[in-house]
BAFI-3210 file (N, C-alpha, C; in Angstrom, 3 decimals, decimal comma, padded with zeros to 6 digits):
// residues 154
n [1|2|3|4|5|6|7|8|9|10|11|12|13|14|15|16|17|18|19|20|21|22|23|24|25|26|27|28|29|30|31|32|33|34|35|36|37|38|39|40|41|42|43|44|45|46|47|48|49|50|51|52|53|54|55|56|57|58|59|60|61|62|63|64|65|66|67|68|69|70|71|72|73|74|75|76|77|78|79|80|81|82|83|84|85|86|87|88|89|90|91|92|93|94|95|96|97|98|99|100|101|102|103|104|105|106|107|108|109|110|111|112|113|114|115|116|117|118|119|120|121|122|123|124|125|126|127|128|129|130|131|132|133|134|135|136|137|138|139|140|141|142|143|144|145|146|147|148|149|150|151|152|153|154]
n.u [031,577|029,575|026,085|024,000|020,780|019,046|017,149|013,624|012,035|009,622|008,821|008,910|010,782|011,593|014,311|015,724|014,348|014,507|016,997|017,612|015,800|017,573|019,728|018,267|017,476|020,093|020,989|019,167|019,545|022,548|021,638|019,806|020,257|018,744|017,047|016,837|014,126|010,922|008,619|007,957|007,052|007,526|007,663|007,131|005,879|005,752|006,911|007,575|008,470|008,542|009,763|011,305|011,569|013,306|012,472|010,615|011,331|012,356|011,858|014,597|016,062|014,457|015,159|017,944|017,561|016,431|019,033|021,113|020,385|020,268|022,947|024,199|023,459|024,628|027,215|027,688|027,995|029,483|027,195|027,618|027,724|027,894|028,815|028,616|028,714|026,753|028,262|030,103|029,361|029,863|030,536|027,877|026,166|023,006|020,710|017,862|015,775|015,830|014,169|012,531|013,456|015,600|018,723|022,036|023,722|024,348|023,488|025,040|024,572|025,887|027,063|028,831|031,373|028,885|026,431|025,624|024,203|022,122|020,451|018,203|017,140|016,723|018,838|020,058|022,863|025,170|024,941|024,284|022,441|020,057|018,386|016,588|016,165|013,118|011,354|008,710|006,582|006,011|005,068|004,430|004,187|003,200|002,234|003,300|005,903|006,805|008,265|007,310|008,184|007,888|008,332|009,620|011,056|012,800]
n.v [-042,816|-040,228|-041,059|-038,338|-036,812|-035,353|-033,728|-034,104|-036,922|-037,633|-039,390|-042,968|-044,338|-046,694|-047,556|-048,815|-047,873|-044,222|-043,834|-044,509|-042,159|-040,229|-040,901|-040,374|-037,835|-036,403|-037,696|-036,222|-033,909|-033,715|-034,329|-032,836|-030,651|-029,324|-028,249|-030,068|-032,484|-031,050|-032,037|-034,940|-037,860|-041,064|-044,500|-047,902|-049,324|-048,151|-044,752|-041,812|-038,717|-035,417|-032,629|-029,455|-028,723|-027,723|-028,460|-030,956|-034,247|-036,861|-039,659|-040,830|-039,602|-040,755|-042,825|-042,842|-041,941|-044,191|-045,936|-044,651|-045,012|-047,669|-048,384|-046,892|-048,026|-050,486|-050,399|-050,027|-048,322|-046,623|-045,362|-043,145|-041,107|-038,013|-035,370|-032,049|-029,144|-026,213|-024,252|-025,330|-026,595|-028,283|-026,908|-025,914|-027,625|-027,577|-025,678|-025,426|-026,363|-027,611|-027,339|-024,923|-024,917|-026,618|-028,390|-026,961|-028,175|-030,755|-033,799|-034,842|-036,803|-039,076|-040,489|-042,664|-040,736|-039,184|-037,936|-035,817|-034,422|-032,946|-034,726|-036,624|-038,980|-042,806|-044,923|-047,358|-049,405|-049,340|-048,625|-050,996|-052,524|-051,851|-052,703|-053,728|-050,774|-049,320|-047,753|-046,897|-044,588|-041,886|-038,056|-034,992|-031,762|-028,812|-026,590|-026,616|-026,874|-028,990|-032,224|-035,406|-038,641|-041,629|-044,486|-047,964|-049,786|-053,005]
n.w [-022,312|-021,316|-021,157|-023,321|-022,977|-025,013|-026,871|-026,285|-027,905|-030,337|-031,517|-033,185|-035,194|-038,079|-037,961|-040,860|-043,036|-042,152|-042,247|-045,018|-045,894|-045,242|-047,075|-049,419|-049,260|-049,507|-052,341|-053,666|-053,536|-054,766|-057,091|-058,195|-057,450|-055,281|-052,033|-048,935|-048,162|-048,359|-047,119|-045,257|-044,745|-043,045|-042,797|-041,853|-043,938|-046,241|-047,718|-048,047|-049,378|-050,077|-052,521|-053,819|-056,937|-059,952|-061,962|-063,432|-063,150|-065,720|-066,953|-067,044|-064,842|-063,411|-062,949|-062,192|-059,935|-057,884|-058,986|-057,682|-054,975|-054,263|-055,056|-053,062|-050,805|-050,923|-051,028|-048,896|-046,326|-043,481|-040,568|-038,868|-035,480|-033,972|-031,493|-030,886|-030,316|-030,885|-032,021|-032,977|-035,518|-039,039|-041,836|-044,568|-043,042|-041,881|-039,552|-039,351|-039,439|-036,592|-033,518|-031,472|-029,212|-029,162|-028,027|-026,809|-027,381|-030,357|-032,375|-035,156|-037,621|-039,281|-042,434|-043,987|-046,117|-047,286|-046,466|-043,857|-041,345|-038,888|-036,223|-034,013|-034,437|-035,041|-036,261|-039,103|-038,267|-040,473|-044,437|-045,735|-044,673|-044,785|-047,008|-049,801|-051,807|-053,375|-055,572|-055,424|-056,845|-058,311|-057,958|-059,526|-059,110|-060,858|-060,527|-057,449|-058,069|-057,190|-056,033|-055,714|-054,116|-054,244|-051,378|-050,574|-048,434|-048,089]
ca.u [030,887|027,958|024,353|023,002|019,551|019,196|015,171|012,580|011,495|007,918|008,565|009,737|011,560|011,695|015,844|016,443|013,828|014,747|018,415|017,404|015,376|018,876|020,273|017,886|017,712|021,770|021,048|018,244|020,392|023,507|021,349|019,147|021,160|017,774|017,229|016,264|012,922|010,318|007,733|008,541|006,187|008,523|006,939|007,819|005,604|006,286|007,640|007,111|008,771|008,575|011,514|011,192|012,994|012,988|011,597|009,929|012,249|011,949|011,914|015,677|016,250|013,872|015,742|018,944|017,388|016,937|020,059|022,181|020,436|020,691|024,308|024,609|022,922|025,543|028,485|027,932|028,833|029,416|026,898|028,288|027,451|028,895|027,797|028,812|028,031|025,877|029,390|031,458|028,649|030,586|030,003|026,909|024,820|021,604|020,276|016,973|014,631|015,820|013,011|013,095|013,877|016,895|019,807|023,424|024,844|023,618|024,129|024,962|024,539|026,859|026,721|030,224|031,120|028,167|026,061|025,948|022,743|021,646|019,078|017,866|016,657|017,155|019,389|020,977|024,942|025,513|023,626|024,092|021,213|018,834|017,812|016,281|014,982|012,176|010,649|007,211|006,393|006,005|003,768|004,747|003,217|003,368|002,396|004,078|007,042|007,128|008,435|007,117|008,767|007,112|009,541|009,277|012,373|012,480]
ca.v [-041,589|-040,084|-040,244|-037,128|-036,177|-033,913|-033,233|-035,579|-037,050|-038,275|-040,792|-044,026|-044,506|-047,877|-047,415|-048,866|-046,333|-043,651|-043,741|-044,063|-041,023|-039,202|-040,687|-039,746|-036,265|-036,217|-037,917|-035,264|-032,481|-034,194|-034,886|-031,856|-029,044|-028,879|-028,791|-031,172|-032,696|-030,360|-032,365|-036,375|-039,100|-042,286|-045,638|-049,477|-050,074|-046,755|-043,629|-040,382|-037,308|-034,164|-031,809|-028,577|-028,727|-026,615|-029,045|-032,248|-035,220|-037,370|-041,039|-041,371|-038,962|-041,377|-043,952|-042,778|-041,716|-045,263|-046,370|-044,299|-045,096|-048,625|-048,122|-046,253|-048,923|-051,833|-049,829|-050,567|-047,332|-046,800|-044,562|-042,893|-039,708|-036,925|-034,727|-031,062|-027,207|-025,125|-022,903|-026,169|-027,185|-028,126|-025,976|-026,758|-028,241|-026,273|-026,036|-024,367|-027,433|-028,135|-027,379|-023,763|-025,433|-027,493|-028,323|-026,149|-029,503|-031,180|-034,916|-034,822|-038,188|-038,846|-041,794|-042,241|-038,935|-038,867|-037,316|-035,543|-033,192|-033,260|-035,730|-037,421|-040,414|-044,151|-045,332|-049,084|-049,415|-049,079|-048,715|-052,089|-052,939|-051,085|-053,100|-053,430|-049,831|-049,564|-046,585|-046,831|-043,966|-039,909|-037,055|-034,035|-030,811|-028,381|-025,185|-026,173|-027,093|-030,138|-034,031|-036,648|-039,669|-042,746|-045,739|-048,586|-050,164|-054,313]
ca.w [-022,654|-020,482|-022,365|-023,307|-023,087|-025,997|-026,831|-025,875|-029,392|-029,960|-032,599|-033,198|-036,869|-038,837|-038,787|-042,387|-043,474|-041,776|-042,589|-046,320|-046,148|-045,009|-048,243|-050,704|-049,173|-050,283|-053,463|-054,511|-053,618|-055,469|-058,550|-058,341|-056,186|-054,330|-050,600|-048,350|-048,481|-047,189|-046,447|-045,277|-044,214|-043,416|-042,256|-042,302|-045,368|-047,714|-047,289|-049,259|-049,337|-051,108|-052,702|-054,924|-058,079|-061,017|-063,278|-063,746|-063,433|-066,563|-066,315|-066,583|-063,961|-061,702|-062,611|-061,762|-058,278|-057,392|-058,793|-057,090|-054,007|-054,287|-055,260|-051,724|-050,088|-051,501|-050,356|-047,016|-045,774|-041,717|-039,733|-037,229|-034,833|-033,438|-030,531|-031,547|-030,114|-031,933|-033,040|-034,126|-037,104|-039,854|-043,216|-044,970|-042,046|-041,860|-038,241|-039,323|-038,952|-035,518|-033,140|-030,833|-027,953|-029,096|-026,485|-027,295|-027,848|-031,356|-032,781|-036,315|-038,340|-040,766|-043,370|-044,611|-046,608|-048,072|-046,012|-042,893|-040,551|-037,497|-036,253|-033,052|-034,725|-034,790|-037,797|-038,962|-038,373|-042,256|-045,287|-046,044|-043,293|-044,975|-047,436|-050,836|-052,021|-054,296|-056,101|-055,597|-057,588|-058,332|-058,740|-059,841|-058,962|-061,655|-059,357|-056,492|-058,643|-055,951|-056,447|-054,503|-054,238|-053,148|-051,720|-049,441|-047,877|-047,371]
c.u [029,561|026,515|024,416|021,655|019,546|017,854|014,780|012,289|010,466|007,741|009,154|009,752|011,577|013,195|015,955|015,241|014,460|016,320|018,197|016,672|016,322|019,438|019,667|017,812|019,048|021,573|020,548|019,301|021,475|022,868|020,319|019,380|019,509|018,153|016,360|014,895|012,193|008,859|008,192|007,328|006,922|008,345|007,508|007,433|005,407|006,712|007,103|007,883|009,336|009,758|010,736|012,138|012,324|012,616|010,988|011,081|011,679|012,232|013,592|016,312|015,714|014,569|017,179|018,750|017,664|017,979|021,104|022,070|020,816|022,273|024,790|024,461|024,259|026,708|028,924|028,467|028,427|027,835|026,980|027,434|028,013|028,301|029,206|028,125|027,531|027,217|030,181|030,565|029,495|029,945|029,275|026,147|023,995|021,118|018,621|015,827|014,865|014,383|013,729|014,021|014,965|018,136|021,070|024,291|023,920|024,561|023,718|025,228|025,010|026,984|027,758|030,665|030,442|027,453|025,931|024,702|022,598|020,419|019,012|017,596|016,968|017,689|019,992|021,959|025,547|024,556|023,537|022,909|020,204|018,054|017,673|015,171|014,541|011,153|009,410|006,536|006,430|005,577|004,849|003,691|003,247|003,323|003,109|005,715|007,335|007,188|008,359|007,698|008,193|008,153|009,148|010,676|012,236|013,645]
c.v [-041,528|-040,230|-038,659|-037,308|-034,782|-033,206|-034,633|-035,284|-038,307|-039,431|-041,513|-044,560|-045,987|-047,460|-047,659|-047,727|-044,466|-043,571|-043,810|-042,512|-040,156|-039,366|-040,498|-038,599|-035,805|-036,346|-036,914|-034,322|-032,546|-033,855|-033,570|-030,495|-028,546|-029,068|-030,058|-031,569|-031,586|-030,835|-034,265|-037,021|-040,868|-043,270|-046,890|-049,534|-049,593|-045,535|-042,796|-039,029|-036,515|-033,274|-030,751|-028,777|-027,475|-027,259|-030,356|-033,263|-036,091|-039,094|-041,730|-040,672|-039,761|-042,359|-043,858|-042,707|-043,113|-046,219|-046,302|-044,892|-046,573|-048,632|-047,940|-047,650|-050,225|-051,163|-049,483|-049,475|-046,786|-045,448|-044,271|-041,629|-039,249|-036,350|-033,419|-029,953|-026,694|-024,536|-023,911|-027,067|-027,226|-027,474|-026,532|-027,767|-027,507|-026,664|-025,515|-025,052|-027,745|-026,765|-025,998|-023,807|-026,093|-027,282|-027,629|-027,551|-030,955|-032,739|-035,180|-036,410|-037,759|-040,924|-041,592|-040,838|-038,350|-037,785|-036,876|-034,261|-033,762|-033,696|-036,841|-039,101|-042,123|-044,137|-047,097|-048,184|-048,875|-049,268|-049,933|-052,731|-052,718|-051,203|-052,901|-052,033|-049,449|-048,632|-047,279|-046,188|-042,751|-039,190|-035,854|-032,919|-029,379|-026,484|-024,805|-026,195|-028,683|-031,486|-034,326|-037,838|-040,546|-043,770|-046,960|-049,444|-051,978|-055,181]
c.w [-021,915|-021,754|-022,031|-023,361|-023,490|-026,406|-026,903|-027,744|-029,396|-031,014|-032,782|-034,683|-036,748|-038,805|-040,181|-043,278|-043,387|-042,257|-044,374|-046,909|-045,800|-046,644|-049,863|-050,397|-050,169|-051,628|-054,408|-054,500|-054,260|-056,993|-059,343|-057,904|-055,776|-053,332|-050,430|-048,151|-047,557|-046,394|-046,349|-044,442|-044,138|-042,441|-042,791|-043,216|-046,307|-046,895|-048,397|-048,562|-050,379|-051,376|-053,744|-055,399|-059,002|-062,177|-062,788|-063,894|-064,528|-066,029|-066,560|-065,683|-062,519|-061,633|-062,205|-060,540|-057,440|-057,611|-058,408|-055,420|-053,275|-054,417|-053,885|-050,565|-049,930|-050,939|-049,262|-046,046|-044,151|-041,768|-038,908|-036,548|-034,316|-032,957|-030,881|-030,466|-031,325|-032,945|-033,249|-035,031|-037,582|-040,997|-043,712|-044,419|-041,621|-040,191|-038,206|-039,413|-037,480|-034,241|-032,321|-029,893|-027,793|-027,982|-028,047|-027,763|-029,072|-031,746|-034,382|-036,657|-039,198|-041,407|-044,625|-044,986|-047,324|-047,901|-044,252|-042,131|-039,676|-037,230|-034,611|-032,884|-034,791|-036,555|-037,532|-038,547|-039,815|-043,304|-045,801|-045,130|-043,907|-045,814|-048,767|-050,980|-053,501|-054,682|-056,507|-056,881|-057,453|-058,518|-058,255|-059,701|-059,327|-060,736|-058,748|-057,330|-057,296|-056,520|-055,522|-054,768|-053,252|-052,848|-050,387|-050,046|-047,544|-048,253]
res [x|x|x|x|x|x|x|x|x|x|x|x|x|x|x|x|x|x|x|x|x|x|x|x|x|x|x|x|x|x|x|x|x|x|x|x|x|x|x|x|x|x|x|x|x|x|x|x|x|x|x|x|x|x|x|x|x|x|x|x|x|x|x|x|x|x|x|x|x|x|x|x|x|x|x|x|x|x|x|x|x|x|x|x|x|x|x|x|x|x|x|x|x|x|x|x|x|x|x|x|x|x|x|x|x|x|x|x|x|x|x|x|x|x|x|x|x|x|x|x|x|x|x|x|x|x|x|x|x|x|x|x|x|x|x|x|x|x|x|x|x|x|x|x|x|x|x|x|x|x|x|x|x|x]
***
């Protein structure tokens, strides 16, 4: 298979981070039918990112977060990619974060059948790579209606 050169990308991901922040995106939206985080900050020695919900998660709601994700994690599940046209997305892959400039030919990450979006980024092989994850903590933001989730990956 030829490389592509698909957009220059200006940052360099922690993989087992970075691939966990794909599967708590899934998890929130599983556990919360929210979207995908809208604001993310994701580094070797925490991470954080934000989600609107329609309420306040209670503290067995946080704790299910990290036990599902851990769960995900243990089940060792492949990551693969796929290089795609704009018009063969599969249903329910949003293209509306990708940048103006994006190339006609997109590489969707997919992490078993869990989850699946398009992403440039560095990931492990499987979520088994990725380590022990560990809910930092959470603020809630009653205005914005916004959950933060704090986590660091090791």
């Amino acid at each position: 298979m030829e490389d592509y050169i698909l957009n220059e990308h200006n940052k360099e991901e922690f993989p087992p981070a970075h691939t966990a922040e794909h599967l708590l995106n899934q998890t929130m939206i599983r556990l919360f039918g929210c979207e995908r985080s809208f604001n993310a900050h994701i580094e070797r020695k925490k991470s954080k990112m934000s989600f609107h919900l329609d309420h306040k998660p209670n503290r067995q709601e946080e704790r299910e977060i990290e036990r599902e994700m851990q769960r995900l994690i243990e089940e060792d599940l492949p990551v693969t990619f796929e290089f795609v046209t704009r018009d063969e997305i599969p249903e329910g892959v949003v293209l509306d974060r990708l940048p103006d400039d994006a190339s006609e030919t997109i590489r969707l990450v997919r992490i078993g059948d869990y989850d699946v979006c398009p992403c440039i980024g560095k990931h492990v092989r499987s979520t088994s790579q990725i380590g022990q994850f560990e809910m930092l903590g959470t603020n809630w933001d009653e205005h914005e209606h916004s959950f933060r989730v704090r986590f660091k990956i090791h």
